[in-house]
DSSP file (Angstrom, degrees, kcal/mol; ACC not computed):
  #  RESIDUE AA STRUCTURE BP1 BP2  ACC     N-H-->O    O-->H-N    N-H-->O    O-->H-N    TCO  KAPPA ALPHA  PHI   PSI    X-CA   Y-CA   Z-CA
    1    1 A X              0   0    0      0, 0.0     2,-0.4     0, 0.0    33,-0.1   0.000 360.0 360.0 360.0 148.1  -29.8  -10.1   -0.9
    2    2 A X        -     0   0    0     31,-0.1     2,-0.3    32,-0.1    31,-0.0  -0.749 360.0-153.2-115.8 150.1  -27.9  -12.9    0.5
    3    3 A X    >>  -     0   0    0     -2,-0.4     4,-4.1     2,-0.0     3,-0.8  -0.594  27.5-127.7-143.4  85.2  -26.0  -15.3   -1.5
    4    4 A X  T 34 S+     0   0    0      1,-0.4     2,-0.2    -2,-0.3     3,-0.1  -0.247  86.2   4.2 -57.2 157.6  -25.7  -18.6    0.4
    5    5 A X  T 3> S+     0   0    0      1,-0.1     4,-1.5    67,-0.0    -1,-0.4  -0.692 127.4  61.4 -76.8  29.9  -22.9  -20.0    0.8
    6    6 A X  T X4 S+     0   0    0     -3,-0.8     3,-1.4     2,-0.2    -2,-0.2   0.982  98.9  55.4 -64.4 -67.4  -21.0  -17.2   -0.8
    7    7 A X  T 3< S+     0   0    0     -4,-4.1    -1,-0.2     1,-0.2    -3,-0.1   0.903 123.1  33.0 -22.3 -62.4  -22.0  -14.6    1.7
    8    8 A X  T 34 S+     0   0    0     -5,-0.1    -1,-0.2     2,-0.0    -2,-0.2   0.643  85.9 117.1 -64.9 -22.5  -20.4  -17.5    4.4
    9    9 A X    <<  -     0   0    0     -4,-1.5     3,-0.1    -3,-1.4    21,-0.1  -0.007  52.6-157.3 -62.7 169.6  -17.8  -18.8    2.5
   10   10 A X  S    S+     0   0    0     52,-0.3     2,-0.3     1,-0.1    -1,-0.2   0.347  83.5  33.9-106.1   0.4  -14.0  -18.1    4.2
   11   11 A X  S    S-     0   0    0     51,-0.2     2,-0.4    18,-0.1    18,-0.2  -0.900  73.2-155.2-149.7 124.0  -12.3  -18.5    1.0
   12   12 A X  E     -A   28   0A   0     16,-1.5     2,-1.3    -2,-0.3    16,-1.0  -0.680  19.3-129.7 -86.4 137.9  -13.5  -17.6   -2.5
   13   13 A X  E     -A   27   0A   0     47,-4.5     2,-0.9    48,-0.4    14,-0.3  -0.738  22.7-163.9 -56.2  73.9  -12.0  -19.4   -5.8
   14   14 A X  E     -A   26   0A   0     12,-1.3    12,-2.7    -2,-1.3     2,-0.8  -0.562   2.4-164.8 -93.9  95.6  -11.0  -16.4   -8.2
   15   15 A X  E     +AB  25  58A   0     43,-2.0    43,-1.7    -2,-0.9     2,-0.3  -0.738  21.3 174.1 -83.9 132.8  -10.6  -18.1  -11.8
   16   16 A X  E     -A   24   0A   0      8,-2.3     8,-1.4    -2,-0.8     2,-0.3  -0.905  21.1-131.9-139.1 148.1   -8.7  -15.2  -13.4
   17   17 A X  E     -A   23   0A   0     39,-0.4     6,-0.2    37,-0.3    37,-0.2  -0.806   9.2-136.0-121.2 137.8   -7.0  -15.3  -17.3
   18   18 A X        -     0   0    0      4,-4.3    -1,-0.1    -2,-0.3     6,-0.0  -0.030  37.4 -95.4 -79.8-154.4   -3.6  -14.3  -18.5
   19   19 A X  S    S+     0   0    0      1,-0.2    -1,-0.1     2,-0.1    -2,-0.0   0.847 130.5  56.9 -73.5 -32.3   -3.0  -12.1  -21.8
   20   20 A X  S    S-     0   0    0      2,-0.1    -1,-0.2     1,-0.0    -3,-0.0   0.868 121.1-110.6 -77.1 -44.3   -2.5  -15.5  -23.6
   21   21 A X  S    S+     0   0    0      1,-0.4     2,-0.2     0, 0.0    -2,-0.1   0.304  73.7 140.6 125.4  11.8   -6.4  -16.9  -22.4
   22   22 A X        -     0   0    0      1,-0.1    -4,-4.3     2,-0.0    -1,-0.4  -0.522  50.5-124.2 -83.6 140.5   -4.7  -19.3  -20.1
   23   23 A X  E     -A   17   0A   0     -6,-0.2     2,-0.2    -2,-0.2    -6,-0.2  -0.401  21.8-172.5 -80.1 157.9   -6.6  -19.8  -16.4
   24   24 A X  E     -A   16   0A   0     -8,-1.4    -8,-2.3    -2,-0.1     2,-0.8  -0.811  12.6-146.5-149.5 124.4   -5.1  -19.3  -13.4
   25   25 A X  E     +A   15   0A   0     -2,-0.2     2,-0.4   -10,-0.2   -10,-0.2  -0.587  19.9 175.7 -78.8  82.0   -6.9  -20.3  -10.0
   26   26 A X  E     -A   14   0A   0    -12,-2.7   -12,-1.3    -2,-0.8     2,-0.3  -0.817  21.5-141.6-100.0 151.2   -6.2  -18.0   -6.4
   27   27 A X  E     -A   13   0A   0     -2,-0.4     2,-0.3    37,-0.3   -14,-0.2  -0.472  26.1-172.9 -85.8 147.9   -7.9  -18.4   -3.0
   28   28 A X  E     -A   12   0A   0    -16,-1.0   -16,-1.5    -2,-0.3     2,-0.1  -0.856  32.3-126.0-152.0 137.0   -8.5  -15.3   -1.6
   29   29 A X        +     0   0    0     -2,-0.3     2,-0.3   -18,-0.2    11,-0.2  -0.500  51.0 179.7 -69.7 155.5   -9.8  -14.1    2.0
   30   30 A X        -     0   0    0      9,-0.1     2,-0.3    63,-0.1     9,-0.2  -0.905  25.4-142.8-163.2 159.6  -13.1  -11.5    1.0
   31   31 A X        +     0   0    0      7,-0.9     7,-0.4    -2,-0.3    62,-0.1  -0.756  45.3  52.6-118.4 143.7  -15.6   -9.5    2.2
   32   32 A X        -     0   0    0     -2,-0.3     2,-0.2     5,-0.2     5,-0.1  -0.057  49.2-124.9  84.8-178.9  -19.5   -8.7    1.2
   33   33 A X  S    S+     0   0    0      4,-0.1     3,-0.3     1,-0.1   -31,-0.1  -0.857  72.2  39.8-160.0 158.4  -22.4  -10.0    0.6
   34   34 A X  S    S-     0   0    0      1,-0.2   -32,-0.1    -2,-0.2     3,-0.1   0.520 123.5 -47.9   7.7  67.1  -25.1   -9.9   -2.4
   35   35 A X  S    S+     0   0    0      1,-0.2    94,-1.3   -32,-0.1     2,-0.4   0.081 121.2  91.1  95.4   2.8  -22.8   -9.9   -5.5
   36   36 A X  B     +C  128   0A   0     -3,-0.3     2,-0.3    92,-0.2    -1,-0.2  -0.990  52.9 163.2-123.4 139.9  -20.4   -7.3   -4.6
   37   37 A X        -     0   0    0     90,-1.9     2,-0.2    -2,-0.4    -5,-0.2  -0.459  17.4-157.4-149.7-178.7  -17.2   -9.1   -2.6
   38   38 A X        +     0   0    0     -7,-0.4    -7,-0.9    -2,-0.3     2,-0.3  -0.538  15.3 165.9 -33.3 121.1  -13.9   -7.5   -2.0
   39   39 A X  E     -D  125   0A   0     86,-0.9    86,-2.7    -2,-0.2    -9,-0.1  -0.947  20.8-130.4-158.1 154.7  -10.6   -8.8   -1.3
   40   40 A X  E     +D  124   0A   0     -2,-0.3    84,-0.2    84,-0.2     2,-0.1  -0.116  23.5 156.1-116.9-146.3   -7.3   -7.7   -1.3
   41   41 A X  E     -D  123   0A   0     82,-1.3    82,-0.9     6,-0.1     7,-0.1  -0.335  51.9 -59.6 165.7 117.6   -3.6   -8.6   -2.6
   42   42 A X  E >   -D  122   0A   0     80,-0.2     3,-1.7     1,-0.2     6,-0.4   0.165  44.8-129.9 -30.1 119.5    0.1   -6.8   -3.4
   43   43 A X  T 3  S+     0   0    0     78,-2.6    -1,-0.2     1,-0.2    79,-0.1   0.923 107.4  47.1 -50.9 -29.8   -0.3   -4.5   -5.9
   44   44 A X  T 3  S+     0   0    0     77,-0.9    -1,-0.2     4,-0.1     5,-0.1   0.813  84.7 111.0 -77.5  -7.3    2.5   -5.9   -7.7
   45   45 A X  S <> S-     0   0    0     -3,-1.7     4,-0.8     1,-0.1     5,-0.1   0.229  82.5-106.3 -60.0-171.7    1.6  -10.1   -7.6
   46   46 A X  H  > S+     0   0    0      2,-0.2     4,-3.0     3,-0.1     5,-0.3   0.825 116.6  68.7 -87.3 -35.6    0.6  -11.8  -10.8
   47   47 A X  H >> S+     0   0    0      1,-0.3     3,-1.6     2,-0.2     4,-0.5   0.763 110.5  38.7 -26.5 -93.9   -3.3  -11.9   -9.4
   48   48 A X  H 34 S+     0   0    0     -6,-0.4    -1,-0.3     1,-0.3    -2,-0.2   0.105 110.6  50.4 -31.3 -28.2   -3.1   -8.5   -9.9
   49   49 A X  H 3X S+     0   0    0     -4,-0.8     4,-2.5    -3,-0.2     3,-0.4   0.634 112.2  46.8 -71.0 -25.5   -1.4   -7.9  -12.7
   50   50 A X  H <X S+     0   0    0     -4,-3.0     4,-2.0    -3,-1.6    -2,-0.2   0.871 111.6  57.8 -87.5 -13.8   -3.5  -10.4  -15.0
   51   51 A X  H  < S+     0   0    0     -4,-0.5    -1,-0.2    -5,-0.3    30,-0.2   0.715 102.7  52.6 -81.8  -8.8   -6.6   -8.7  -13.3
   52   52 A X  H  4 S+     0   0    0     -3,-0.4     3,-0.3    -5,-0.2    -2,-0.2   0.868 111.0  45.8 -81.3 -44.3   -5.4   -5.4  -14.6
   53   53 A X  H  < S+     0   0    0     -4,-2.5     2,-0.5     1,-0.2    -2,-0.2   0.896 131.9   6.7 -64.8 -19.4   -5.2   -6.8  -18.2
   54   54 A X     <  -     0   0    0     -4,-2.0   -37,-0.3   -37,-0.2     2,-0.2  -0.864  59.6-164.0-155.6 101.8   -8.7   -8.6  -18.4
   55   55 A X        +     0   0    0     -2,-0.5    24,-1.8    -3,-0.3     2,-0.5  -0.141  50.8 123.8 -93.0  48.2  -11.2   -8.3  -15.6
   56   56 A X  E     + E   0  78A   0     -2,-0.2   -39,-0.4    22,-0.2     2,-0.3  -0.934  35.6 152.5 -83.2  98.8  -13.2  -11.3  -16.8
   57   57 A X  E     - E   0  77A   0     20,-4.4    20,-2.4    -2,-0.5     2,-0.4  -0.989  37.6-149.2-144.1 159.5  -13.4  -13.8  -13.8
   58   58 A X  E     -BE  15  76A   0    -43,-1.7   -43,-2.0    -2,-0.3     2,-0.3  -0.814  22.2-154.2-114.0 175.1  -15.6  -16.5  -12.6
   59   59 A X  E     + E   0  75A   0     16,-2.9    16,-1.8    -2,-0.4     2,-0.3  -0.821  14.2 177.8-128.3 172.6  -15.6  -16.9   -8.8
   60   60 A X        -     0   0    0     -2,-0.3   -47,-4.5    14,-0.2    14,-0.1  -0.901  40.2 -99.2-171.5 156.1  -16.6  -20.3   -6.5
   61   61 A X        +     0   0    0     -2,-0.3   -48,-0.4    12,-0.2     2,-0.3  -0.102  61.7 170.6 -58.6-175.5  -16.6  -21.1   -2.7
   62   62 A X        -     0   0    0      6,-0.2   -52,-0.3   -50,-0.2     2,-0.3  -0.961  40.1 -97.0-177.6 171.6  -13.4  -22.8   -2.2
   63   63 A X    >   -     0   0    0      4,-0.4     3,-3.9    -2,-0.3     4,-0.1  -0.584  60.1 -91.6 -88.7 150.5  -10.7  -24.3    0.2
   64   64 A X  T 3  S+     0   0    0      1,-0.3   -37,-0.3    -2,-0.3   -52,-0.0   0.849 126.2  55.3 -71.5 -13.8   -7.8  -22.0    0.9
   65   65 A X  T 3  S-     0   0    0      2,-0.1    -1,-0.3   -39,-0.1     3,-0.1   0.643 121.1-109.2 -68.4   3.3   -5.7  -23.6   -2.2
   66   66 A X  S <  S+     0   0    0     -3,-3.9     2,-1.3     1,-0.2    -2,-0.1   0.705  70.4 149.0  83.3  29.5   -8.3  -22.8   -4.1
   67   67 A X        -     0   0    0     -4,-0.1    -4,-0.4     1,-0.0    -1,-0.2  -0.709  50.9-122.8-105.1 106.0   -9.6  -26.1   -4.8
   68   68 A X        -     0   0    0     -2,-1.3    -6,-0.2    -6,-0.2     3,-0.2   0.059  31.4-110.1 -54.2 131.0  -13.8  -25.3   -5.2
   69   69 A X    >   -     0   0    0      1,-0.1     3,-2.5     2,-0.1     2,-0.6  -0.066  42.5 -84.5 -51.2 158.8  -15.8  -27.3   -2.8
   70   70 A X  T 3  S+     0   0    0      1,-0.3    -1,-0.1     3,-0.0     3,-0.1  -0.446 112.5  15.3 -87.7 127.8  -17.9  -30.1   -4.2
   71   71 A X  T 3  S+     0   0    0     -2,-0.6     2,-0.6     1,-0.2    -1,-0.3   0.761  87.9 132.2  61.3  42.6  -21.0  -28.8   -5.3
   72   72 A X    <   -     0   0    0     -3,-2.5    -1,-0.2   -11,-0.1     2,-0.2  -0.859  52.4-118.7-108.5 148.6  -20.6  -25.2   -5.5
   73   73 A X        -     0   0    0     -2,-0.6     2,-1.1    -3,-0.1   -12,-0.2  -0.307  11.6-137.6 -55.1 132.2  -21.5  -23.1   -8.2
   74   74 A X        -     0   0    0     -2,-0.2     2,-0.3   -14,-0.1   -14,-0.2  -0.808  24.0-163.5-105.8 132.2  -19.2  -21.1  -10.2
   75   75 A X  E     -E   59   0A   0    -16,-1.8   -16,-2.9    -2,-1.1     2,-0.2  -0.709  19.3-122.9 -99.2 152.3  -20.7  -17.5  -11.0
   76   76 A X  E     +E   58   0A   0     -2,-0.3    54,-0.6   -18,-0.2    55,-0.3  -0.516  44.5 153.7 -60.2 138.4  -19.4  -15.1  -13.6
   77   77 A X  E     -EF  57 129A   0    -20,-2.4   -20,-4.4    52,-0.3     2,-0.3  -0.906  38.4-114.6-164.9-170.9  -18.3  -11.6  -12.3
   78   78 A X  E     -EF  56 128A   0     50,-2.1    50,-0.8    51,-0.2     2,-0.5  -0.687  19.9-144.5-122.5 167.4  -16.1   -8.9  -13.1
   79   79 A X  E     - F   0 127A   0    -24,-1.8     2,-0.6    -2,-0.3    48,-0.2  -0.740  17.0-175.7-139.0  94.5  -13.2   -7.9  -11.1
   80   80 A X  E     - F   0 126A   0     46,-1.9    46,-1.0    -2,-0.5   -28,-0.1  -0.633  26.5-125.0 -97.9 124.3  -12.3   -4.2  -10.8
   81   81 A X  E     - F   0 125A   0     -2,-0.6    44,-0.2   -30,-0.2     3,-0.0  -0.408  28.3-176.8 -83.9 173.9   -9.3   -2.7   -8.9
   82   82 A X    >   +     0   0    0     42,-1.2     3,-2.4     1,-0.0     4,-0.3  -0.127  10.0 170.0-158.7  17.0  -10.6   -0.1   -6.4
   83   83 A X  G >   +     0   0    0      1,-0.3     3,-1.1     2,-0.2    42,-0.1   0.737  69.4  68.8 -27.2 -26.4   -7.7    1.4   -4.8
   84   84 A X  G 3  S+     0   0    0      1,-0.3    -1,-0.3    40,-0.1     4,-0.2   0.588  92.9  54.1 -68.5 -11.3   -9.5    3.9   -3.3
   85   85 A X  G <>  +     0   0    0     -3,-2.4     4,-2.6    39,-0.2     5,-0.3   0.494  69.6 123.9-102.6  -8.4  -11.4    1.7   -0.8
   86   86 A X  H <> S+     0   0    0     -3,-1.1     4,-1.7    -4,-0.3     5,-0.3   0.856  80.1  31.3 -69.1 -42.2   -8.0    0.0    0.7
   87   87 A X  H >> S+     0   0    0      2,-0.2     4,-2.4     1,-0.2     3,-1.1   0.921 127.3  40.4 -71.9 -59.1   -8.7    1.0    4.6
   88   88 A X  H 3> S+     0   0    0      1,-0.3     4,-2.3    -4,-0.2    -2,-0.2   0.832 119.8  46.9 -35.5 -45.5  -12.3    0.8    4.5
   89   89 A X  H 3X S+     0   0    0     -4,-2.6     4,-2.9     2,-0.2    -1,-0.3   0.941 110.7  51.9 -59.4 -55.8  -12.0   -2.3    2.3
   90   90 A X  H <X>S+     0   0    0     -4,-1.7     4,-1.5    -3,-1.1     5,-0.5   0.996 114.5  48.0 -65.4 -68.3   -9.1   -4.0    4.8
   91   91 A X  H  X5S+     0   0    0     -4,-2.4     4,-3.3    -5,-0.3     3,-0.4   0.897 100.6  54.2 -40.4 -48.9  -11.6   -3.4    7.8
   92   92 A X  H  X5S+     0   0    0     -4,-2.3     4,-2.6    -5,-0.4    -2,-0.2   0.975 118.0  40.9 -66.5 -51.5  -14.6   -4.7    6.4
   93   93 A X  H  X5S+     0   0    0     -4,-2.9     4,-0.5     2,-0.2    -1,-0.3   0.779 115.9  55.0 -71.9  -9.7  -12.1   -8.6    5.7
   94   94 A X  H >X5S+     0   0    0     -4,-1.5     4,-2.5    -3,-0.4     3,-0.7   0.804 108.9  45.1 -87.0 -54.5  -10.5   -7.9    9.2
   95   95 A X  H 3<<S+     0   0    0     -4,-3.3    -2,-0.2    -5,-0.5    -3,-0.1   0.947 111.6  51.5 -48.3 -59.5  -13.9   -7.9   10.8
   96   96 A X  H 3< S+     0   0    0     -4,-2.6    -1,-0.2     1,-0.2    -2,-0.2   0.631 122.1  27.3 -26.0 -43.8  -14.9  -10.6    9.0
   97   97 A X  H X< S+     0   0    0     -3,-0.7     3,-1.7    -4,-0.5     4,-0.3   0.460  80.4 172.4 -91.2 -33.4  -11.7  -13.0   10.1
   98   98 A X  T >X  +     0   0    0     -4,-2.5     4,-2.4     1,-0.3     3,-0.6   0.017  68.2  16.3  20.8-111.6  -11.0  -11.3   13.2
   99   99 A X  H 3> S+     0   0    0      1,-0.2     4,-2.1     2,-0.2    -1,-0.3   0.707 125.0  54.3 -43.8 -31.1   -8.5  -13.3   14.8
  100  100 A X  H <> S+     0   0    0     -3,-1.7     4,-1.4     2,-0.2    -1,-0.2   0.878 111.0  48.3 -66.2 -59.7   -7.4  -15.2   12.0
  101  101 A X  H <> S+     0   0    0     -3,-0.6     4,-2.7    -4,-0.3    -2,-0.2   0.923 114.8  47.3 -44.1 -60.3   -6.7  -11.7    9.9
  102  102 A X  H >X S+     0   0    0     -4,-2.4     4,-2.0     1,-0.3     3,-1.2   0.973 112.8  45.8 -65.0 -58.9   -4.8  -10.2   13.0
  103  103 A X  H 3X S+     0   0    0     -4,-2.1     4,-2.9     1,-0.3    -1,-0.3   0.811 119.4  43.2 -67.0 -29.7   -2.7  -13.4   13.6
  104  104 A X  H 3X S+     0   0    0     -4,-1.4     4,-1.0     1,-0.3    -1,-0.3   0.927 115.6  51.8 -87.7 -36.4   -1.9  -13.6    9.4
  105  105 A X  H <X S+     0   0    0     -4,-2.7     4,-1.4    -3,-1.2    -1,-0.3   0.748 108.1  42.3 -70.5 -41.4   -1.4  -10.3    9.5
  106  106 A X  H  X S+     0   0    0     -4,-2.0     4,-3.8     1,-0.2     3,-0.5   0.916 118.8  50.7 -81.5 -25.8    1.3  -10.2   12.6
  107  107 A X  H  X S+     0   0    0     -4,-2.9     4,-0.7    -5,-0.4    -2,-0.2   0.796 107.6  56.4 -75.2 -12.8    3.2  -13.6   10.9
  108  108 A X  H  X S+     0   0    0     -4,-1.0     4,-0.7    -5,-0.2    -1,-0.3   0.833 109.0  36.6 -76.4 -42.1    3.2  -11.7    7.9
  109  109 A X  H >X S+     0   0    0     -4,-1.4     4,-2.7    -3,-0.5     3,-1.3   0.943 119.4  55.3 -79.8 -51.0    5.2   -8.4    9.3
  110  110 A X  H 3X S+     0   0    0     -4,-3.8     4,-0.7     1,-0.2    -2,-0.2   0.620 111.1  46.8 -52.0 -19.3    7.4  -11.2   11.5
  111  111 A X  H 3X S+     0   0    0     -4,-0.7     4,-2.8    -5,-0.2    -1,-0.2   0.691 113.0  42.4 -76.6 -61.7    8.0  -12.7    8.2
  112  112 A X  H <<>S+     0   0    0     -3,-1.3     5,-3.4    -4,-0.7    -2,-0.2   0.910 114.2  55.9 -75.1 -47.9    8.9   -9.4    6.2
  113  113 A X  H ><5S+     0   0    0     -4,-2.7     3,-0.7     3,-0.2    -1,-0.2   0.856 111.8  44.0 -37.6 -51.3   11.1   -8.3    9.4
  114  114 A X  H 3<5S+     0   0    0     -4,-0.7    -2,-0.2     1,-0.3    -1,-0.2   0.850 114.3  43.7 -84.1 -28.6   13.1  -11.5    9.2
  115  115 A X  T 3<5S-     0   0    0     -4,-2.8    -1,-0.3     2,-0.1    -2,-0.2   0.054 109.1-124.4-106.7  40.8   13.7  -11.7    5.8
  116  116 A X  T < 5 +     0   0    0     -3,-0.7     2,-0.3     1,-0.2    -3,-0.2   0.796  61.2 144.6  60.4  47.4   14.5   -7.9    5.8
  117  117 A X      < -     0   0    0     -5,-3.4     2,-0.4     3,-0.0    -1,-0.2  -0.919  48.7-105.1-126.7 145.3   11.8   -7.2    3.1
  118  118 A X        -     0   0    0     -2,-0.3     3,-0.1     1,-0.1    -5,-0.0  -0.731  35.2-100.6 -53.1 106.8    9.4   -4.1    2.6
  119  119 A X        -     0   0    0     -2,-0.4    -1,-0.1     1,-0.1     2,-0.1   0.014  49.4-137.1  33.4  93.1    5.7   -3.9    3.3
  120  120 A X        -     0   0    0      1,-0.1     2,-0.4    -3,-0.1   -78,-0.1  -0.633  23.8-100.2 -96.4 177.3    4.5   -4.4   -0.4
  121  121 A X        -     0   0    0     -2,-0.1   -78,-2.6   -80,-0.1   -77,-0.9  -0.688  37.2-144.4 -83.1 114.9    1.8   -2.2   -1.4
  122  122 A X  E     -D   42   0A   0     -2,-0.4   -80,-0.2   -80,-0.3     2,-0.1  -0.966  14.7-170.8-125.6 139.7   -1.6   -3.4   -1.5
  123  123 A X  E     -D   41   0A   0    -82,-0.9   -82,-1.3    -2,-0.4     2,-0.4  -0.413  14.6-144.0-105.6 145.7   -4.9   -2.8   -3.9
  124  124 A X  E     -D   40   0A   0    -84,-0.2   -42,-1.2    -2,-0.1     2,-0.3  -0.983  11.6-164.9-118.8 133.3   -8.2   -4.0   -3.4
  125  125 A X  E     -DF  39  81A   0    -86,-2.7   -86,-0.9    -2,-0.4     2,-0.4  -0.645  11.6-135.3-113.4-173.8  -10.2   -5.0   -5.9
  126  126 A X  E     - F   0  80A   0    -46,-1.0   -46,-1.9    -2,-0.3   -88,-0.2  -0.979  10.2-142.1-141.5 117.0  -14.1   -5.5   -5.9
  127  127 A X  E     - F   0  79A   0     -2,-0.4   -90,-1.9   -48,-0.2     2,-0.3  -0.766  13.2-174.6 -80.7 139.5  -16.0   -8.4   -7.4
  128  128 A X  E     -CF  36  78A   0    -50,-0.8   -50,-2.1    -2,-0.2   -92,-0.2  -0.956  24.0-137.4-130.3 128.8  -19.5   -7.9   -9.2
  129  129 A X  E     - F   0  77A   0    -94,-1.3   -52,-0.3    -2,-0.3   -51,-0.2  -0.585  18.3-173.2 -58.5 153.8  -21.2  -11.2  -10.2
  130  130 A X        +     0   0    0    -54,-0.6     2,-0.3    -2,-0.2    -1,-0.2   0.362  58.5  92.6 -77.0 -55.9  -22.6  -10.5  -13.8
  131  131 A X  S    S-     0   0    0    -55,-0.3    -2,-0.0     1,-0.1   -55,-0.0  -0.399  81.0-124.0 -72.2 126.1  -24.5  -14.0  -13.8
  132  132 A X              0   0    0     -2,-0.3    -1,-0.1     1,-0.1   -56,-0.0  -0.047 360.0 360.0 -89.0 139.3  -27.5  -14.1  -12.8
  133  133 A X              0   0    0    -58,-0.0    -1,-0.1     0, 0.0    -2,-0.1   0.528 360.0 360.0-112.1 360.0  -28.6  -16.7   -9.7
């Protein structure tokens, strides 16, 4: 099953909740197609941490701040971390992106290089719509 434009989109909307019930809105590059999505992110960022307390999220196409495009739907889903998937998972958004991936990918290590910083450790999690389309 295909889920136009989700399937297409290049940047997903992830509204995601702290501890407190307060929203918080991230862009994220993703992967898959008909309700199951994946995308990935430093285990240690805030995404992640507030997705560890409460995997309650709704999702929308979006612009890469995260600002949803004008008439897209926002779906319900659940957002589950998946560590176990990280290469397979990393391929499947590299394929997707291709150049775009590699090139964020090399400014990212030139980045880390120059400002003498570690590789951080990154999780993938996997989004399941709940809400029905």
């Amino acid at each position: 099953m295909r889920i136009e434009p989700l399937d297409e989109a290049n940047y997903l909307a992830i509204t995601n909740y702290s501890e407190d019930g307060s929203s918080h809105v991230d862009a994220v590059w993703f992967a898959g197609q008909g309700g199951r999505f994946v995308f990935r992110t430093p285990s240690n960022d805030d995404l992640a941490q507030r997705l560890r307390s409460t995997d309650r999220v709704e999702v929308a196409v979006s612009d890469a701040k995260g600002r949803v495009q004008p008439g897209a739907v926002t779906l319900a889903a659940i957002a589950r971390e998946r560590p176990d998937d990280l290469v397979a998972a990393g391929e499947l958004i590299a394929r997707k992106y291709g150049l775009r991936w590699r090139r964020s990918e090399l400014g990212s290590d030139l980045w880390r290089k120059v400002a003498s910083r570690d590789d951080p450790e990154m999780t993938i999690f996997e989004i399941t719509l709940t809400e029905a389309i």
